[in-house]
C-alpha positions as CSV (number, residue, x, y, z in Angstrom):
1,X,-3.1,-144.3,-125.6
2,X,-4.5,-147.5,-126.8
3,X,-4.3,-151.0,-125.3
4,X,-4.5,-154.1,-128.0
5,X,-4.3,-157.8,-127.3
6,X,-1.9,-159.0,-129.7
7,X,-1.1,-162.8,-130.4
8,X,1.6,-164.1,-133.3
9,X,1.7,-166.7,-135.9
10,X,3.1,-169.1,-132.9
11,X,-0.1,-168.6,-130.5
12,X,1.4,-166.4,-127.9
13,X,-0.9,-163.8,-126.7
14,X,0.8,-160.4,-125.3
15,X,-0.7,-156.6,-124.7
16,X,1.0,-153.4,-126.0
17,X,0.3,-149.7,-125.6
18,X,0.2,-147.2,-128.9
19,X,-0.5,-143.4,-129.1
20,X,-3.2,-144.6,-131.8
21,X,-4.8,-147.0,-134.2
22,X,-2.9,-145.5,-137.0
23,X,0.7,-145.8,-134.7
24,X,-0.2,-149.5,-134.2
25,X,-1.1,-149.4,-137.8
26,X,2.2,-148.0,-139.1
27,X,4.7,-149.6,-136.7
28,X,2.7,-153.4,-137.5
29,X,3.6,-152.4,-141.7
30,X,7.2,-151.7,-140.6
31,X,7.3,-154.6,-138.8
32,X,8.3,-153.1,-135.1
33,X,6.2,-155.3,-133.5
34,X,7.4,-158.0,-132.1
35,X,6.4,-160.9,-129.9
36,X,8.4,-160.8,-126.8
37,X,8.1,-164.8,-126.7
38,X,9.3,-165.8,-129.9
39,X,10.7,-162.6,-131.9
40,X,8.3,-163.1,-134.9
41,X,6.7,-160.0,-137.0
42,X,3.7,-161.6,-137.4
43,X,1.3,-160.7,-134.9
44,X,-2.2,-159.7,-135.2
45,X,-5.0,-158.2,-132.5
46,X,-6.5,-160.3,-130.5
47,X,-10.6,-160.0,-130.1
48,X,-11.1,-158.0,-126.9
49,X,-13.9,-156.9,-124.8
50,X,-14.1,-153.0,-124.3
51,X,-13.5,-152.1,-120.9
52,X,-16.5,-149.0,-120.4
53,X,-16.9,-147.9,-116.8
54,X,-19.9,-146.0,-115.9
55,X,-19.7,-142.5,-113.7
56,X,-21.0,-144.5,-110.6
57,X,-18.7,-147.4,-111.3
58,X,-14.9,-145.7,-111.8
59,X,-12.0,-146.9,-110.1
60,X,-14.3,-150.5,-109.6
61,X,-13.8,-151.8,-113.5
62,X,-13.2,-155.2,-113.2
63,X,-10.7,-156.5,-115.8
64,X,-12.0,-158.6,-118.9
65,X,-11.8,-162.3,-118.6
66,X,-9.1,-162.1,-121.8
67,X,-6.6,-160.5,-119.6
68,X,-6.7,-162.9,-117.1
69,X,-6.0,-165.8,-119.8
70,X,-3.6,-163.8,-121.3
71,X,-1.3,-163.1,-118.1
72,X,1.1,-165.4,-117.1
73,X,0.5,-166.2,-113.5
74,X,3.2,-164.5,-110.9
75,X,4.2,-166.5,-108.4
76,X,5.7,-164.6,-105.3
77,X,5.4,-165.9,-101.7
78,X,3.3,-163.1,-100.7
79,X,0.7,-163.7,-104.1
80,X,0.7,-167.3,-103.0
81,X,-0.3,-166.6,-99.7
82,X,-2.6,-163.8,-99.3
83,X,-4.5,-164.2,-102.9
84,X,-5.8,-162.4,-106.1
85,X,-5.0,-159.0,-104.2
86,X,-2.0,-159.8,-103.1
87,X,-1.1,-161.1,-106.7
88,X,-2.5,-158.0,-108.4
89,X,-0.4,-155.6,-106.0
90,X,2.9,-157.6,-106.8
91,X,2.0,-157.8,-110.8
92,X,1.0,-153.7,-110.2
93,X,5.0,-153.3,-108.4
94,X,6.4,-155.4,-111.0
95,X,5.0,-153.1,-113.8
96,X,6.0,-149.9,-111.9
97,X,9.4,-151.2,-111.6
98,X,9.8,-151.9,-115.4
99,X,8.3,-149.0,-116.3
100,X,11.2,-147.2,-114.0
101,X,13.5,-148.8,-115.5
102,X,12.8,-148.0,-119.2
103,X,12.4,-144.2,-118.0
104,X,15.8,-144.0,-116.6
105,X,17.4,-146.1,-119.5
106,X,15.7,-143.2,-121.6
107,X,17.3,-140.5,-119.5
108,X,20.6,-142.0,-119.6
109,X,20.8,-142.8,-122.4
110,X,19.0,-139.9,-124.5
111,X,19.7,-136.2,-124.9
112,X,17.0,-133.9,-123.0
113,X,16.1,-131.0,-125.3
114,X,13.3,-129.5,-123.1
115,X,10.9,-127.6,-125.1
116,X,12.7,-128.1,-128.6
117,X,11.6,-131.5,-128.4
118,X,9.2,-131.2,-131.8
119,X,11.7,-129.4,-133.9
120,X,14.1,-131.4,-133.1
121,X,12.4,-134.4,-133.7
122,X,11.3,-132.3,-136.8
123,X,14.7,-131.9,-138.0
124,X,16.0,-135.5,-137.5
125,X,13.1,-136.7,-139.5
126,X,13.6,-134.6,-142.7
127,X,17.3,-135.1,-142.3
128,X,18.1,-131.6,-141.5
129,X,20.2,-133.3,-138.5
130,X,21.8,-136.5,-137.4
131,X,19.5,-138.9,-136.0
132,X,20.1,-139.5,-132.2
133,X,17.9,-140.2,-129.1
134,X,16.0,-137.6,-127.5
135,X,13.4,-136.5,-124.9
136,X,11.9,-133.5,-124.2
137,X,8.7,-131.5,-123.4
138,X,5.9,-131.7,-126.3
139,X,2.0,-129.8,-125.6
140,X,-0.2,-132.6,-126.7
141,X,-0.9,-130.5,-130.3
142,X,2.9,-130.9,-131.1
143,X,2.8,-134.3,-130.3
144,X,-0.2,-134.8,-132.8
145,X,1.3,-132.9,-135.2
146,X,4.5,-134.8,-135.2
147,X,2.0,-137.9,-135.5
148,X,0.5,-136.6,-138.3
149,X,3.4,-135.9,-140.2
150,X,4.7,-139.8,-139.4
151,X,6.9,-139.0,-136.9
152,X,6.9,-141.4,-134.1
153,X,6.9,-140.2,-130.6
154,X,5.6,-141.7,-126.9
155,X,5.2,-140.2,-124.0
156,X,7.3,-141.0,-121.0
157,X,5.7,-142.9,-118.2
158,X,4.5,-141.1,-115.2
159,X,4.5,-142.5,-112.0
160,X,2.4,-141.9,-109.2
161,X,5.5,-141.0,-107.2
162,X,6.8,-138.9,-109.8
163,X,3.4,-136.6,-108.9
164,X,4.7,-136.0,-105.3
């Protein structure tokens, strides 16, 4: 998964998550991305710093300056009070919760084909069957594969709680 910085035509600057350069790539020509300020197609990366962490220095990566600019402020009584910790644990719940939420919307609202997943997807693609939301299990070679042949896929998020 990649991270890019992304701002539109109208100056707003927003982050987004693809499988790959050439997914960011493809979705941008087809005009699926979208500023969630505004609505318009016309957004571009941003220039970012890389974010490297060295063996001795994992789990301490400090984010770069960008993101701070980039992130609109949360104000929560308990991020007002206690300070940048406090706001980066309420931003971190705030993420986990949304990130719930789209999971369960996609297993309500999807069919779970389990480990026909990529022939499936396969076969709605080449119009063999009707197109309609799924989910399902994919080894990450089926998952490239599908990428390679231009079929769109993303992985569910995981959440830490999911691993207990």
């Amino acid at each position: 998964m990649i991270r890019y910085a992304l701002h539109c035509d109208q100056h707003h600057a927003f982050e987004s998550w693809f499988q790959s350069s050439s997914a960011y790539d493809s979705q941008i020509r087809r005009k699926l991305v979208t500023c969630p300020i505004c609505g318009s197609a016309k957004v571009d990366k941003a220039i970012m710093a890389p974010r490297i962490v060295g063996k001795k220095g994992r789990g301490r990566a400090t984010p770069p300056p960008e993101a701070a600019a980039t992130t609109a402020p949360t104000t929560t009584p308990e991020a007002t009070q206690s300070g940048p910790t406090s706001l980066m644990m309420a931003q971190e719940r705030e993420l986990r919760a949304k990130l719930k939420e789209l999971r369960d919307h996609i297993v309500k609202n999807a069919d779970n084909v389990g480990e026909r997943f990529a022939n499936e997807a396969r076969a709605m693609h080449y119009g063999d069957k009707e197109h309609r939301p799924i989910y399902g299990e994919a080894s990450p070679e089926e998952a490239k594969s599908l990428i390679d042949e231009g079929i769109e896929v993303s992985q569910l998020p995981t959440l830490p709680e999911d691993r207990n």
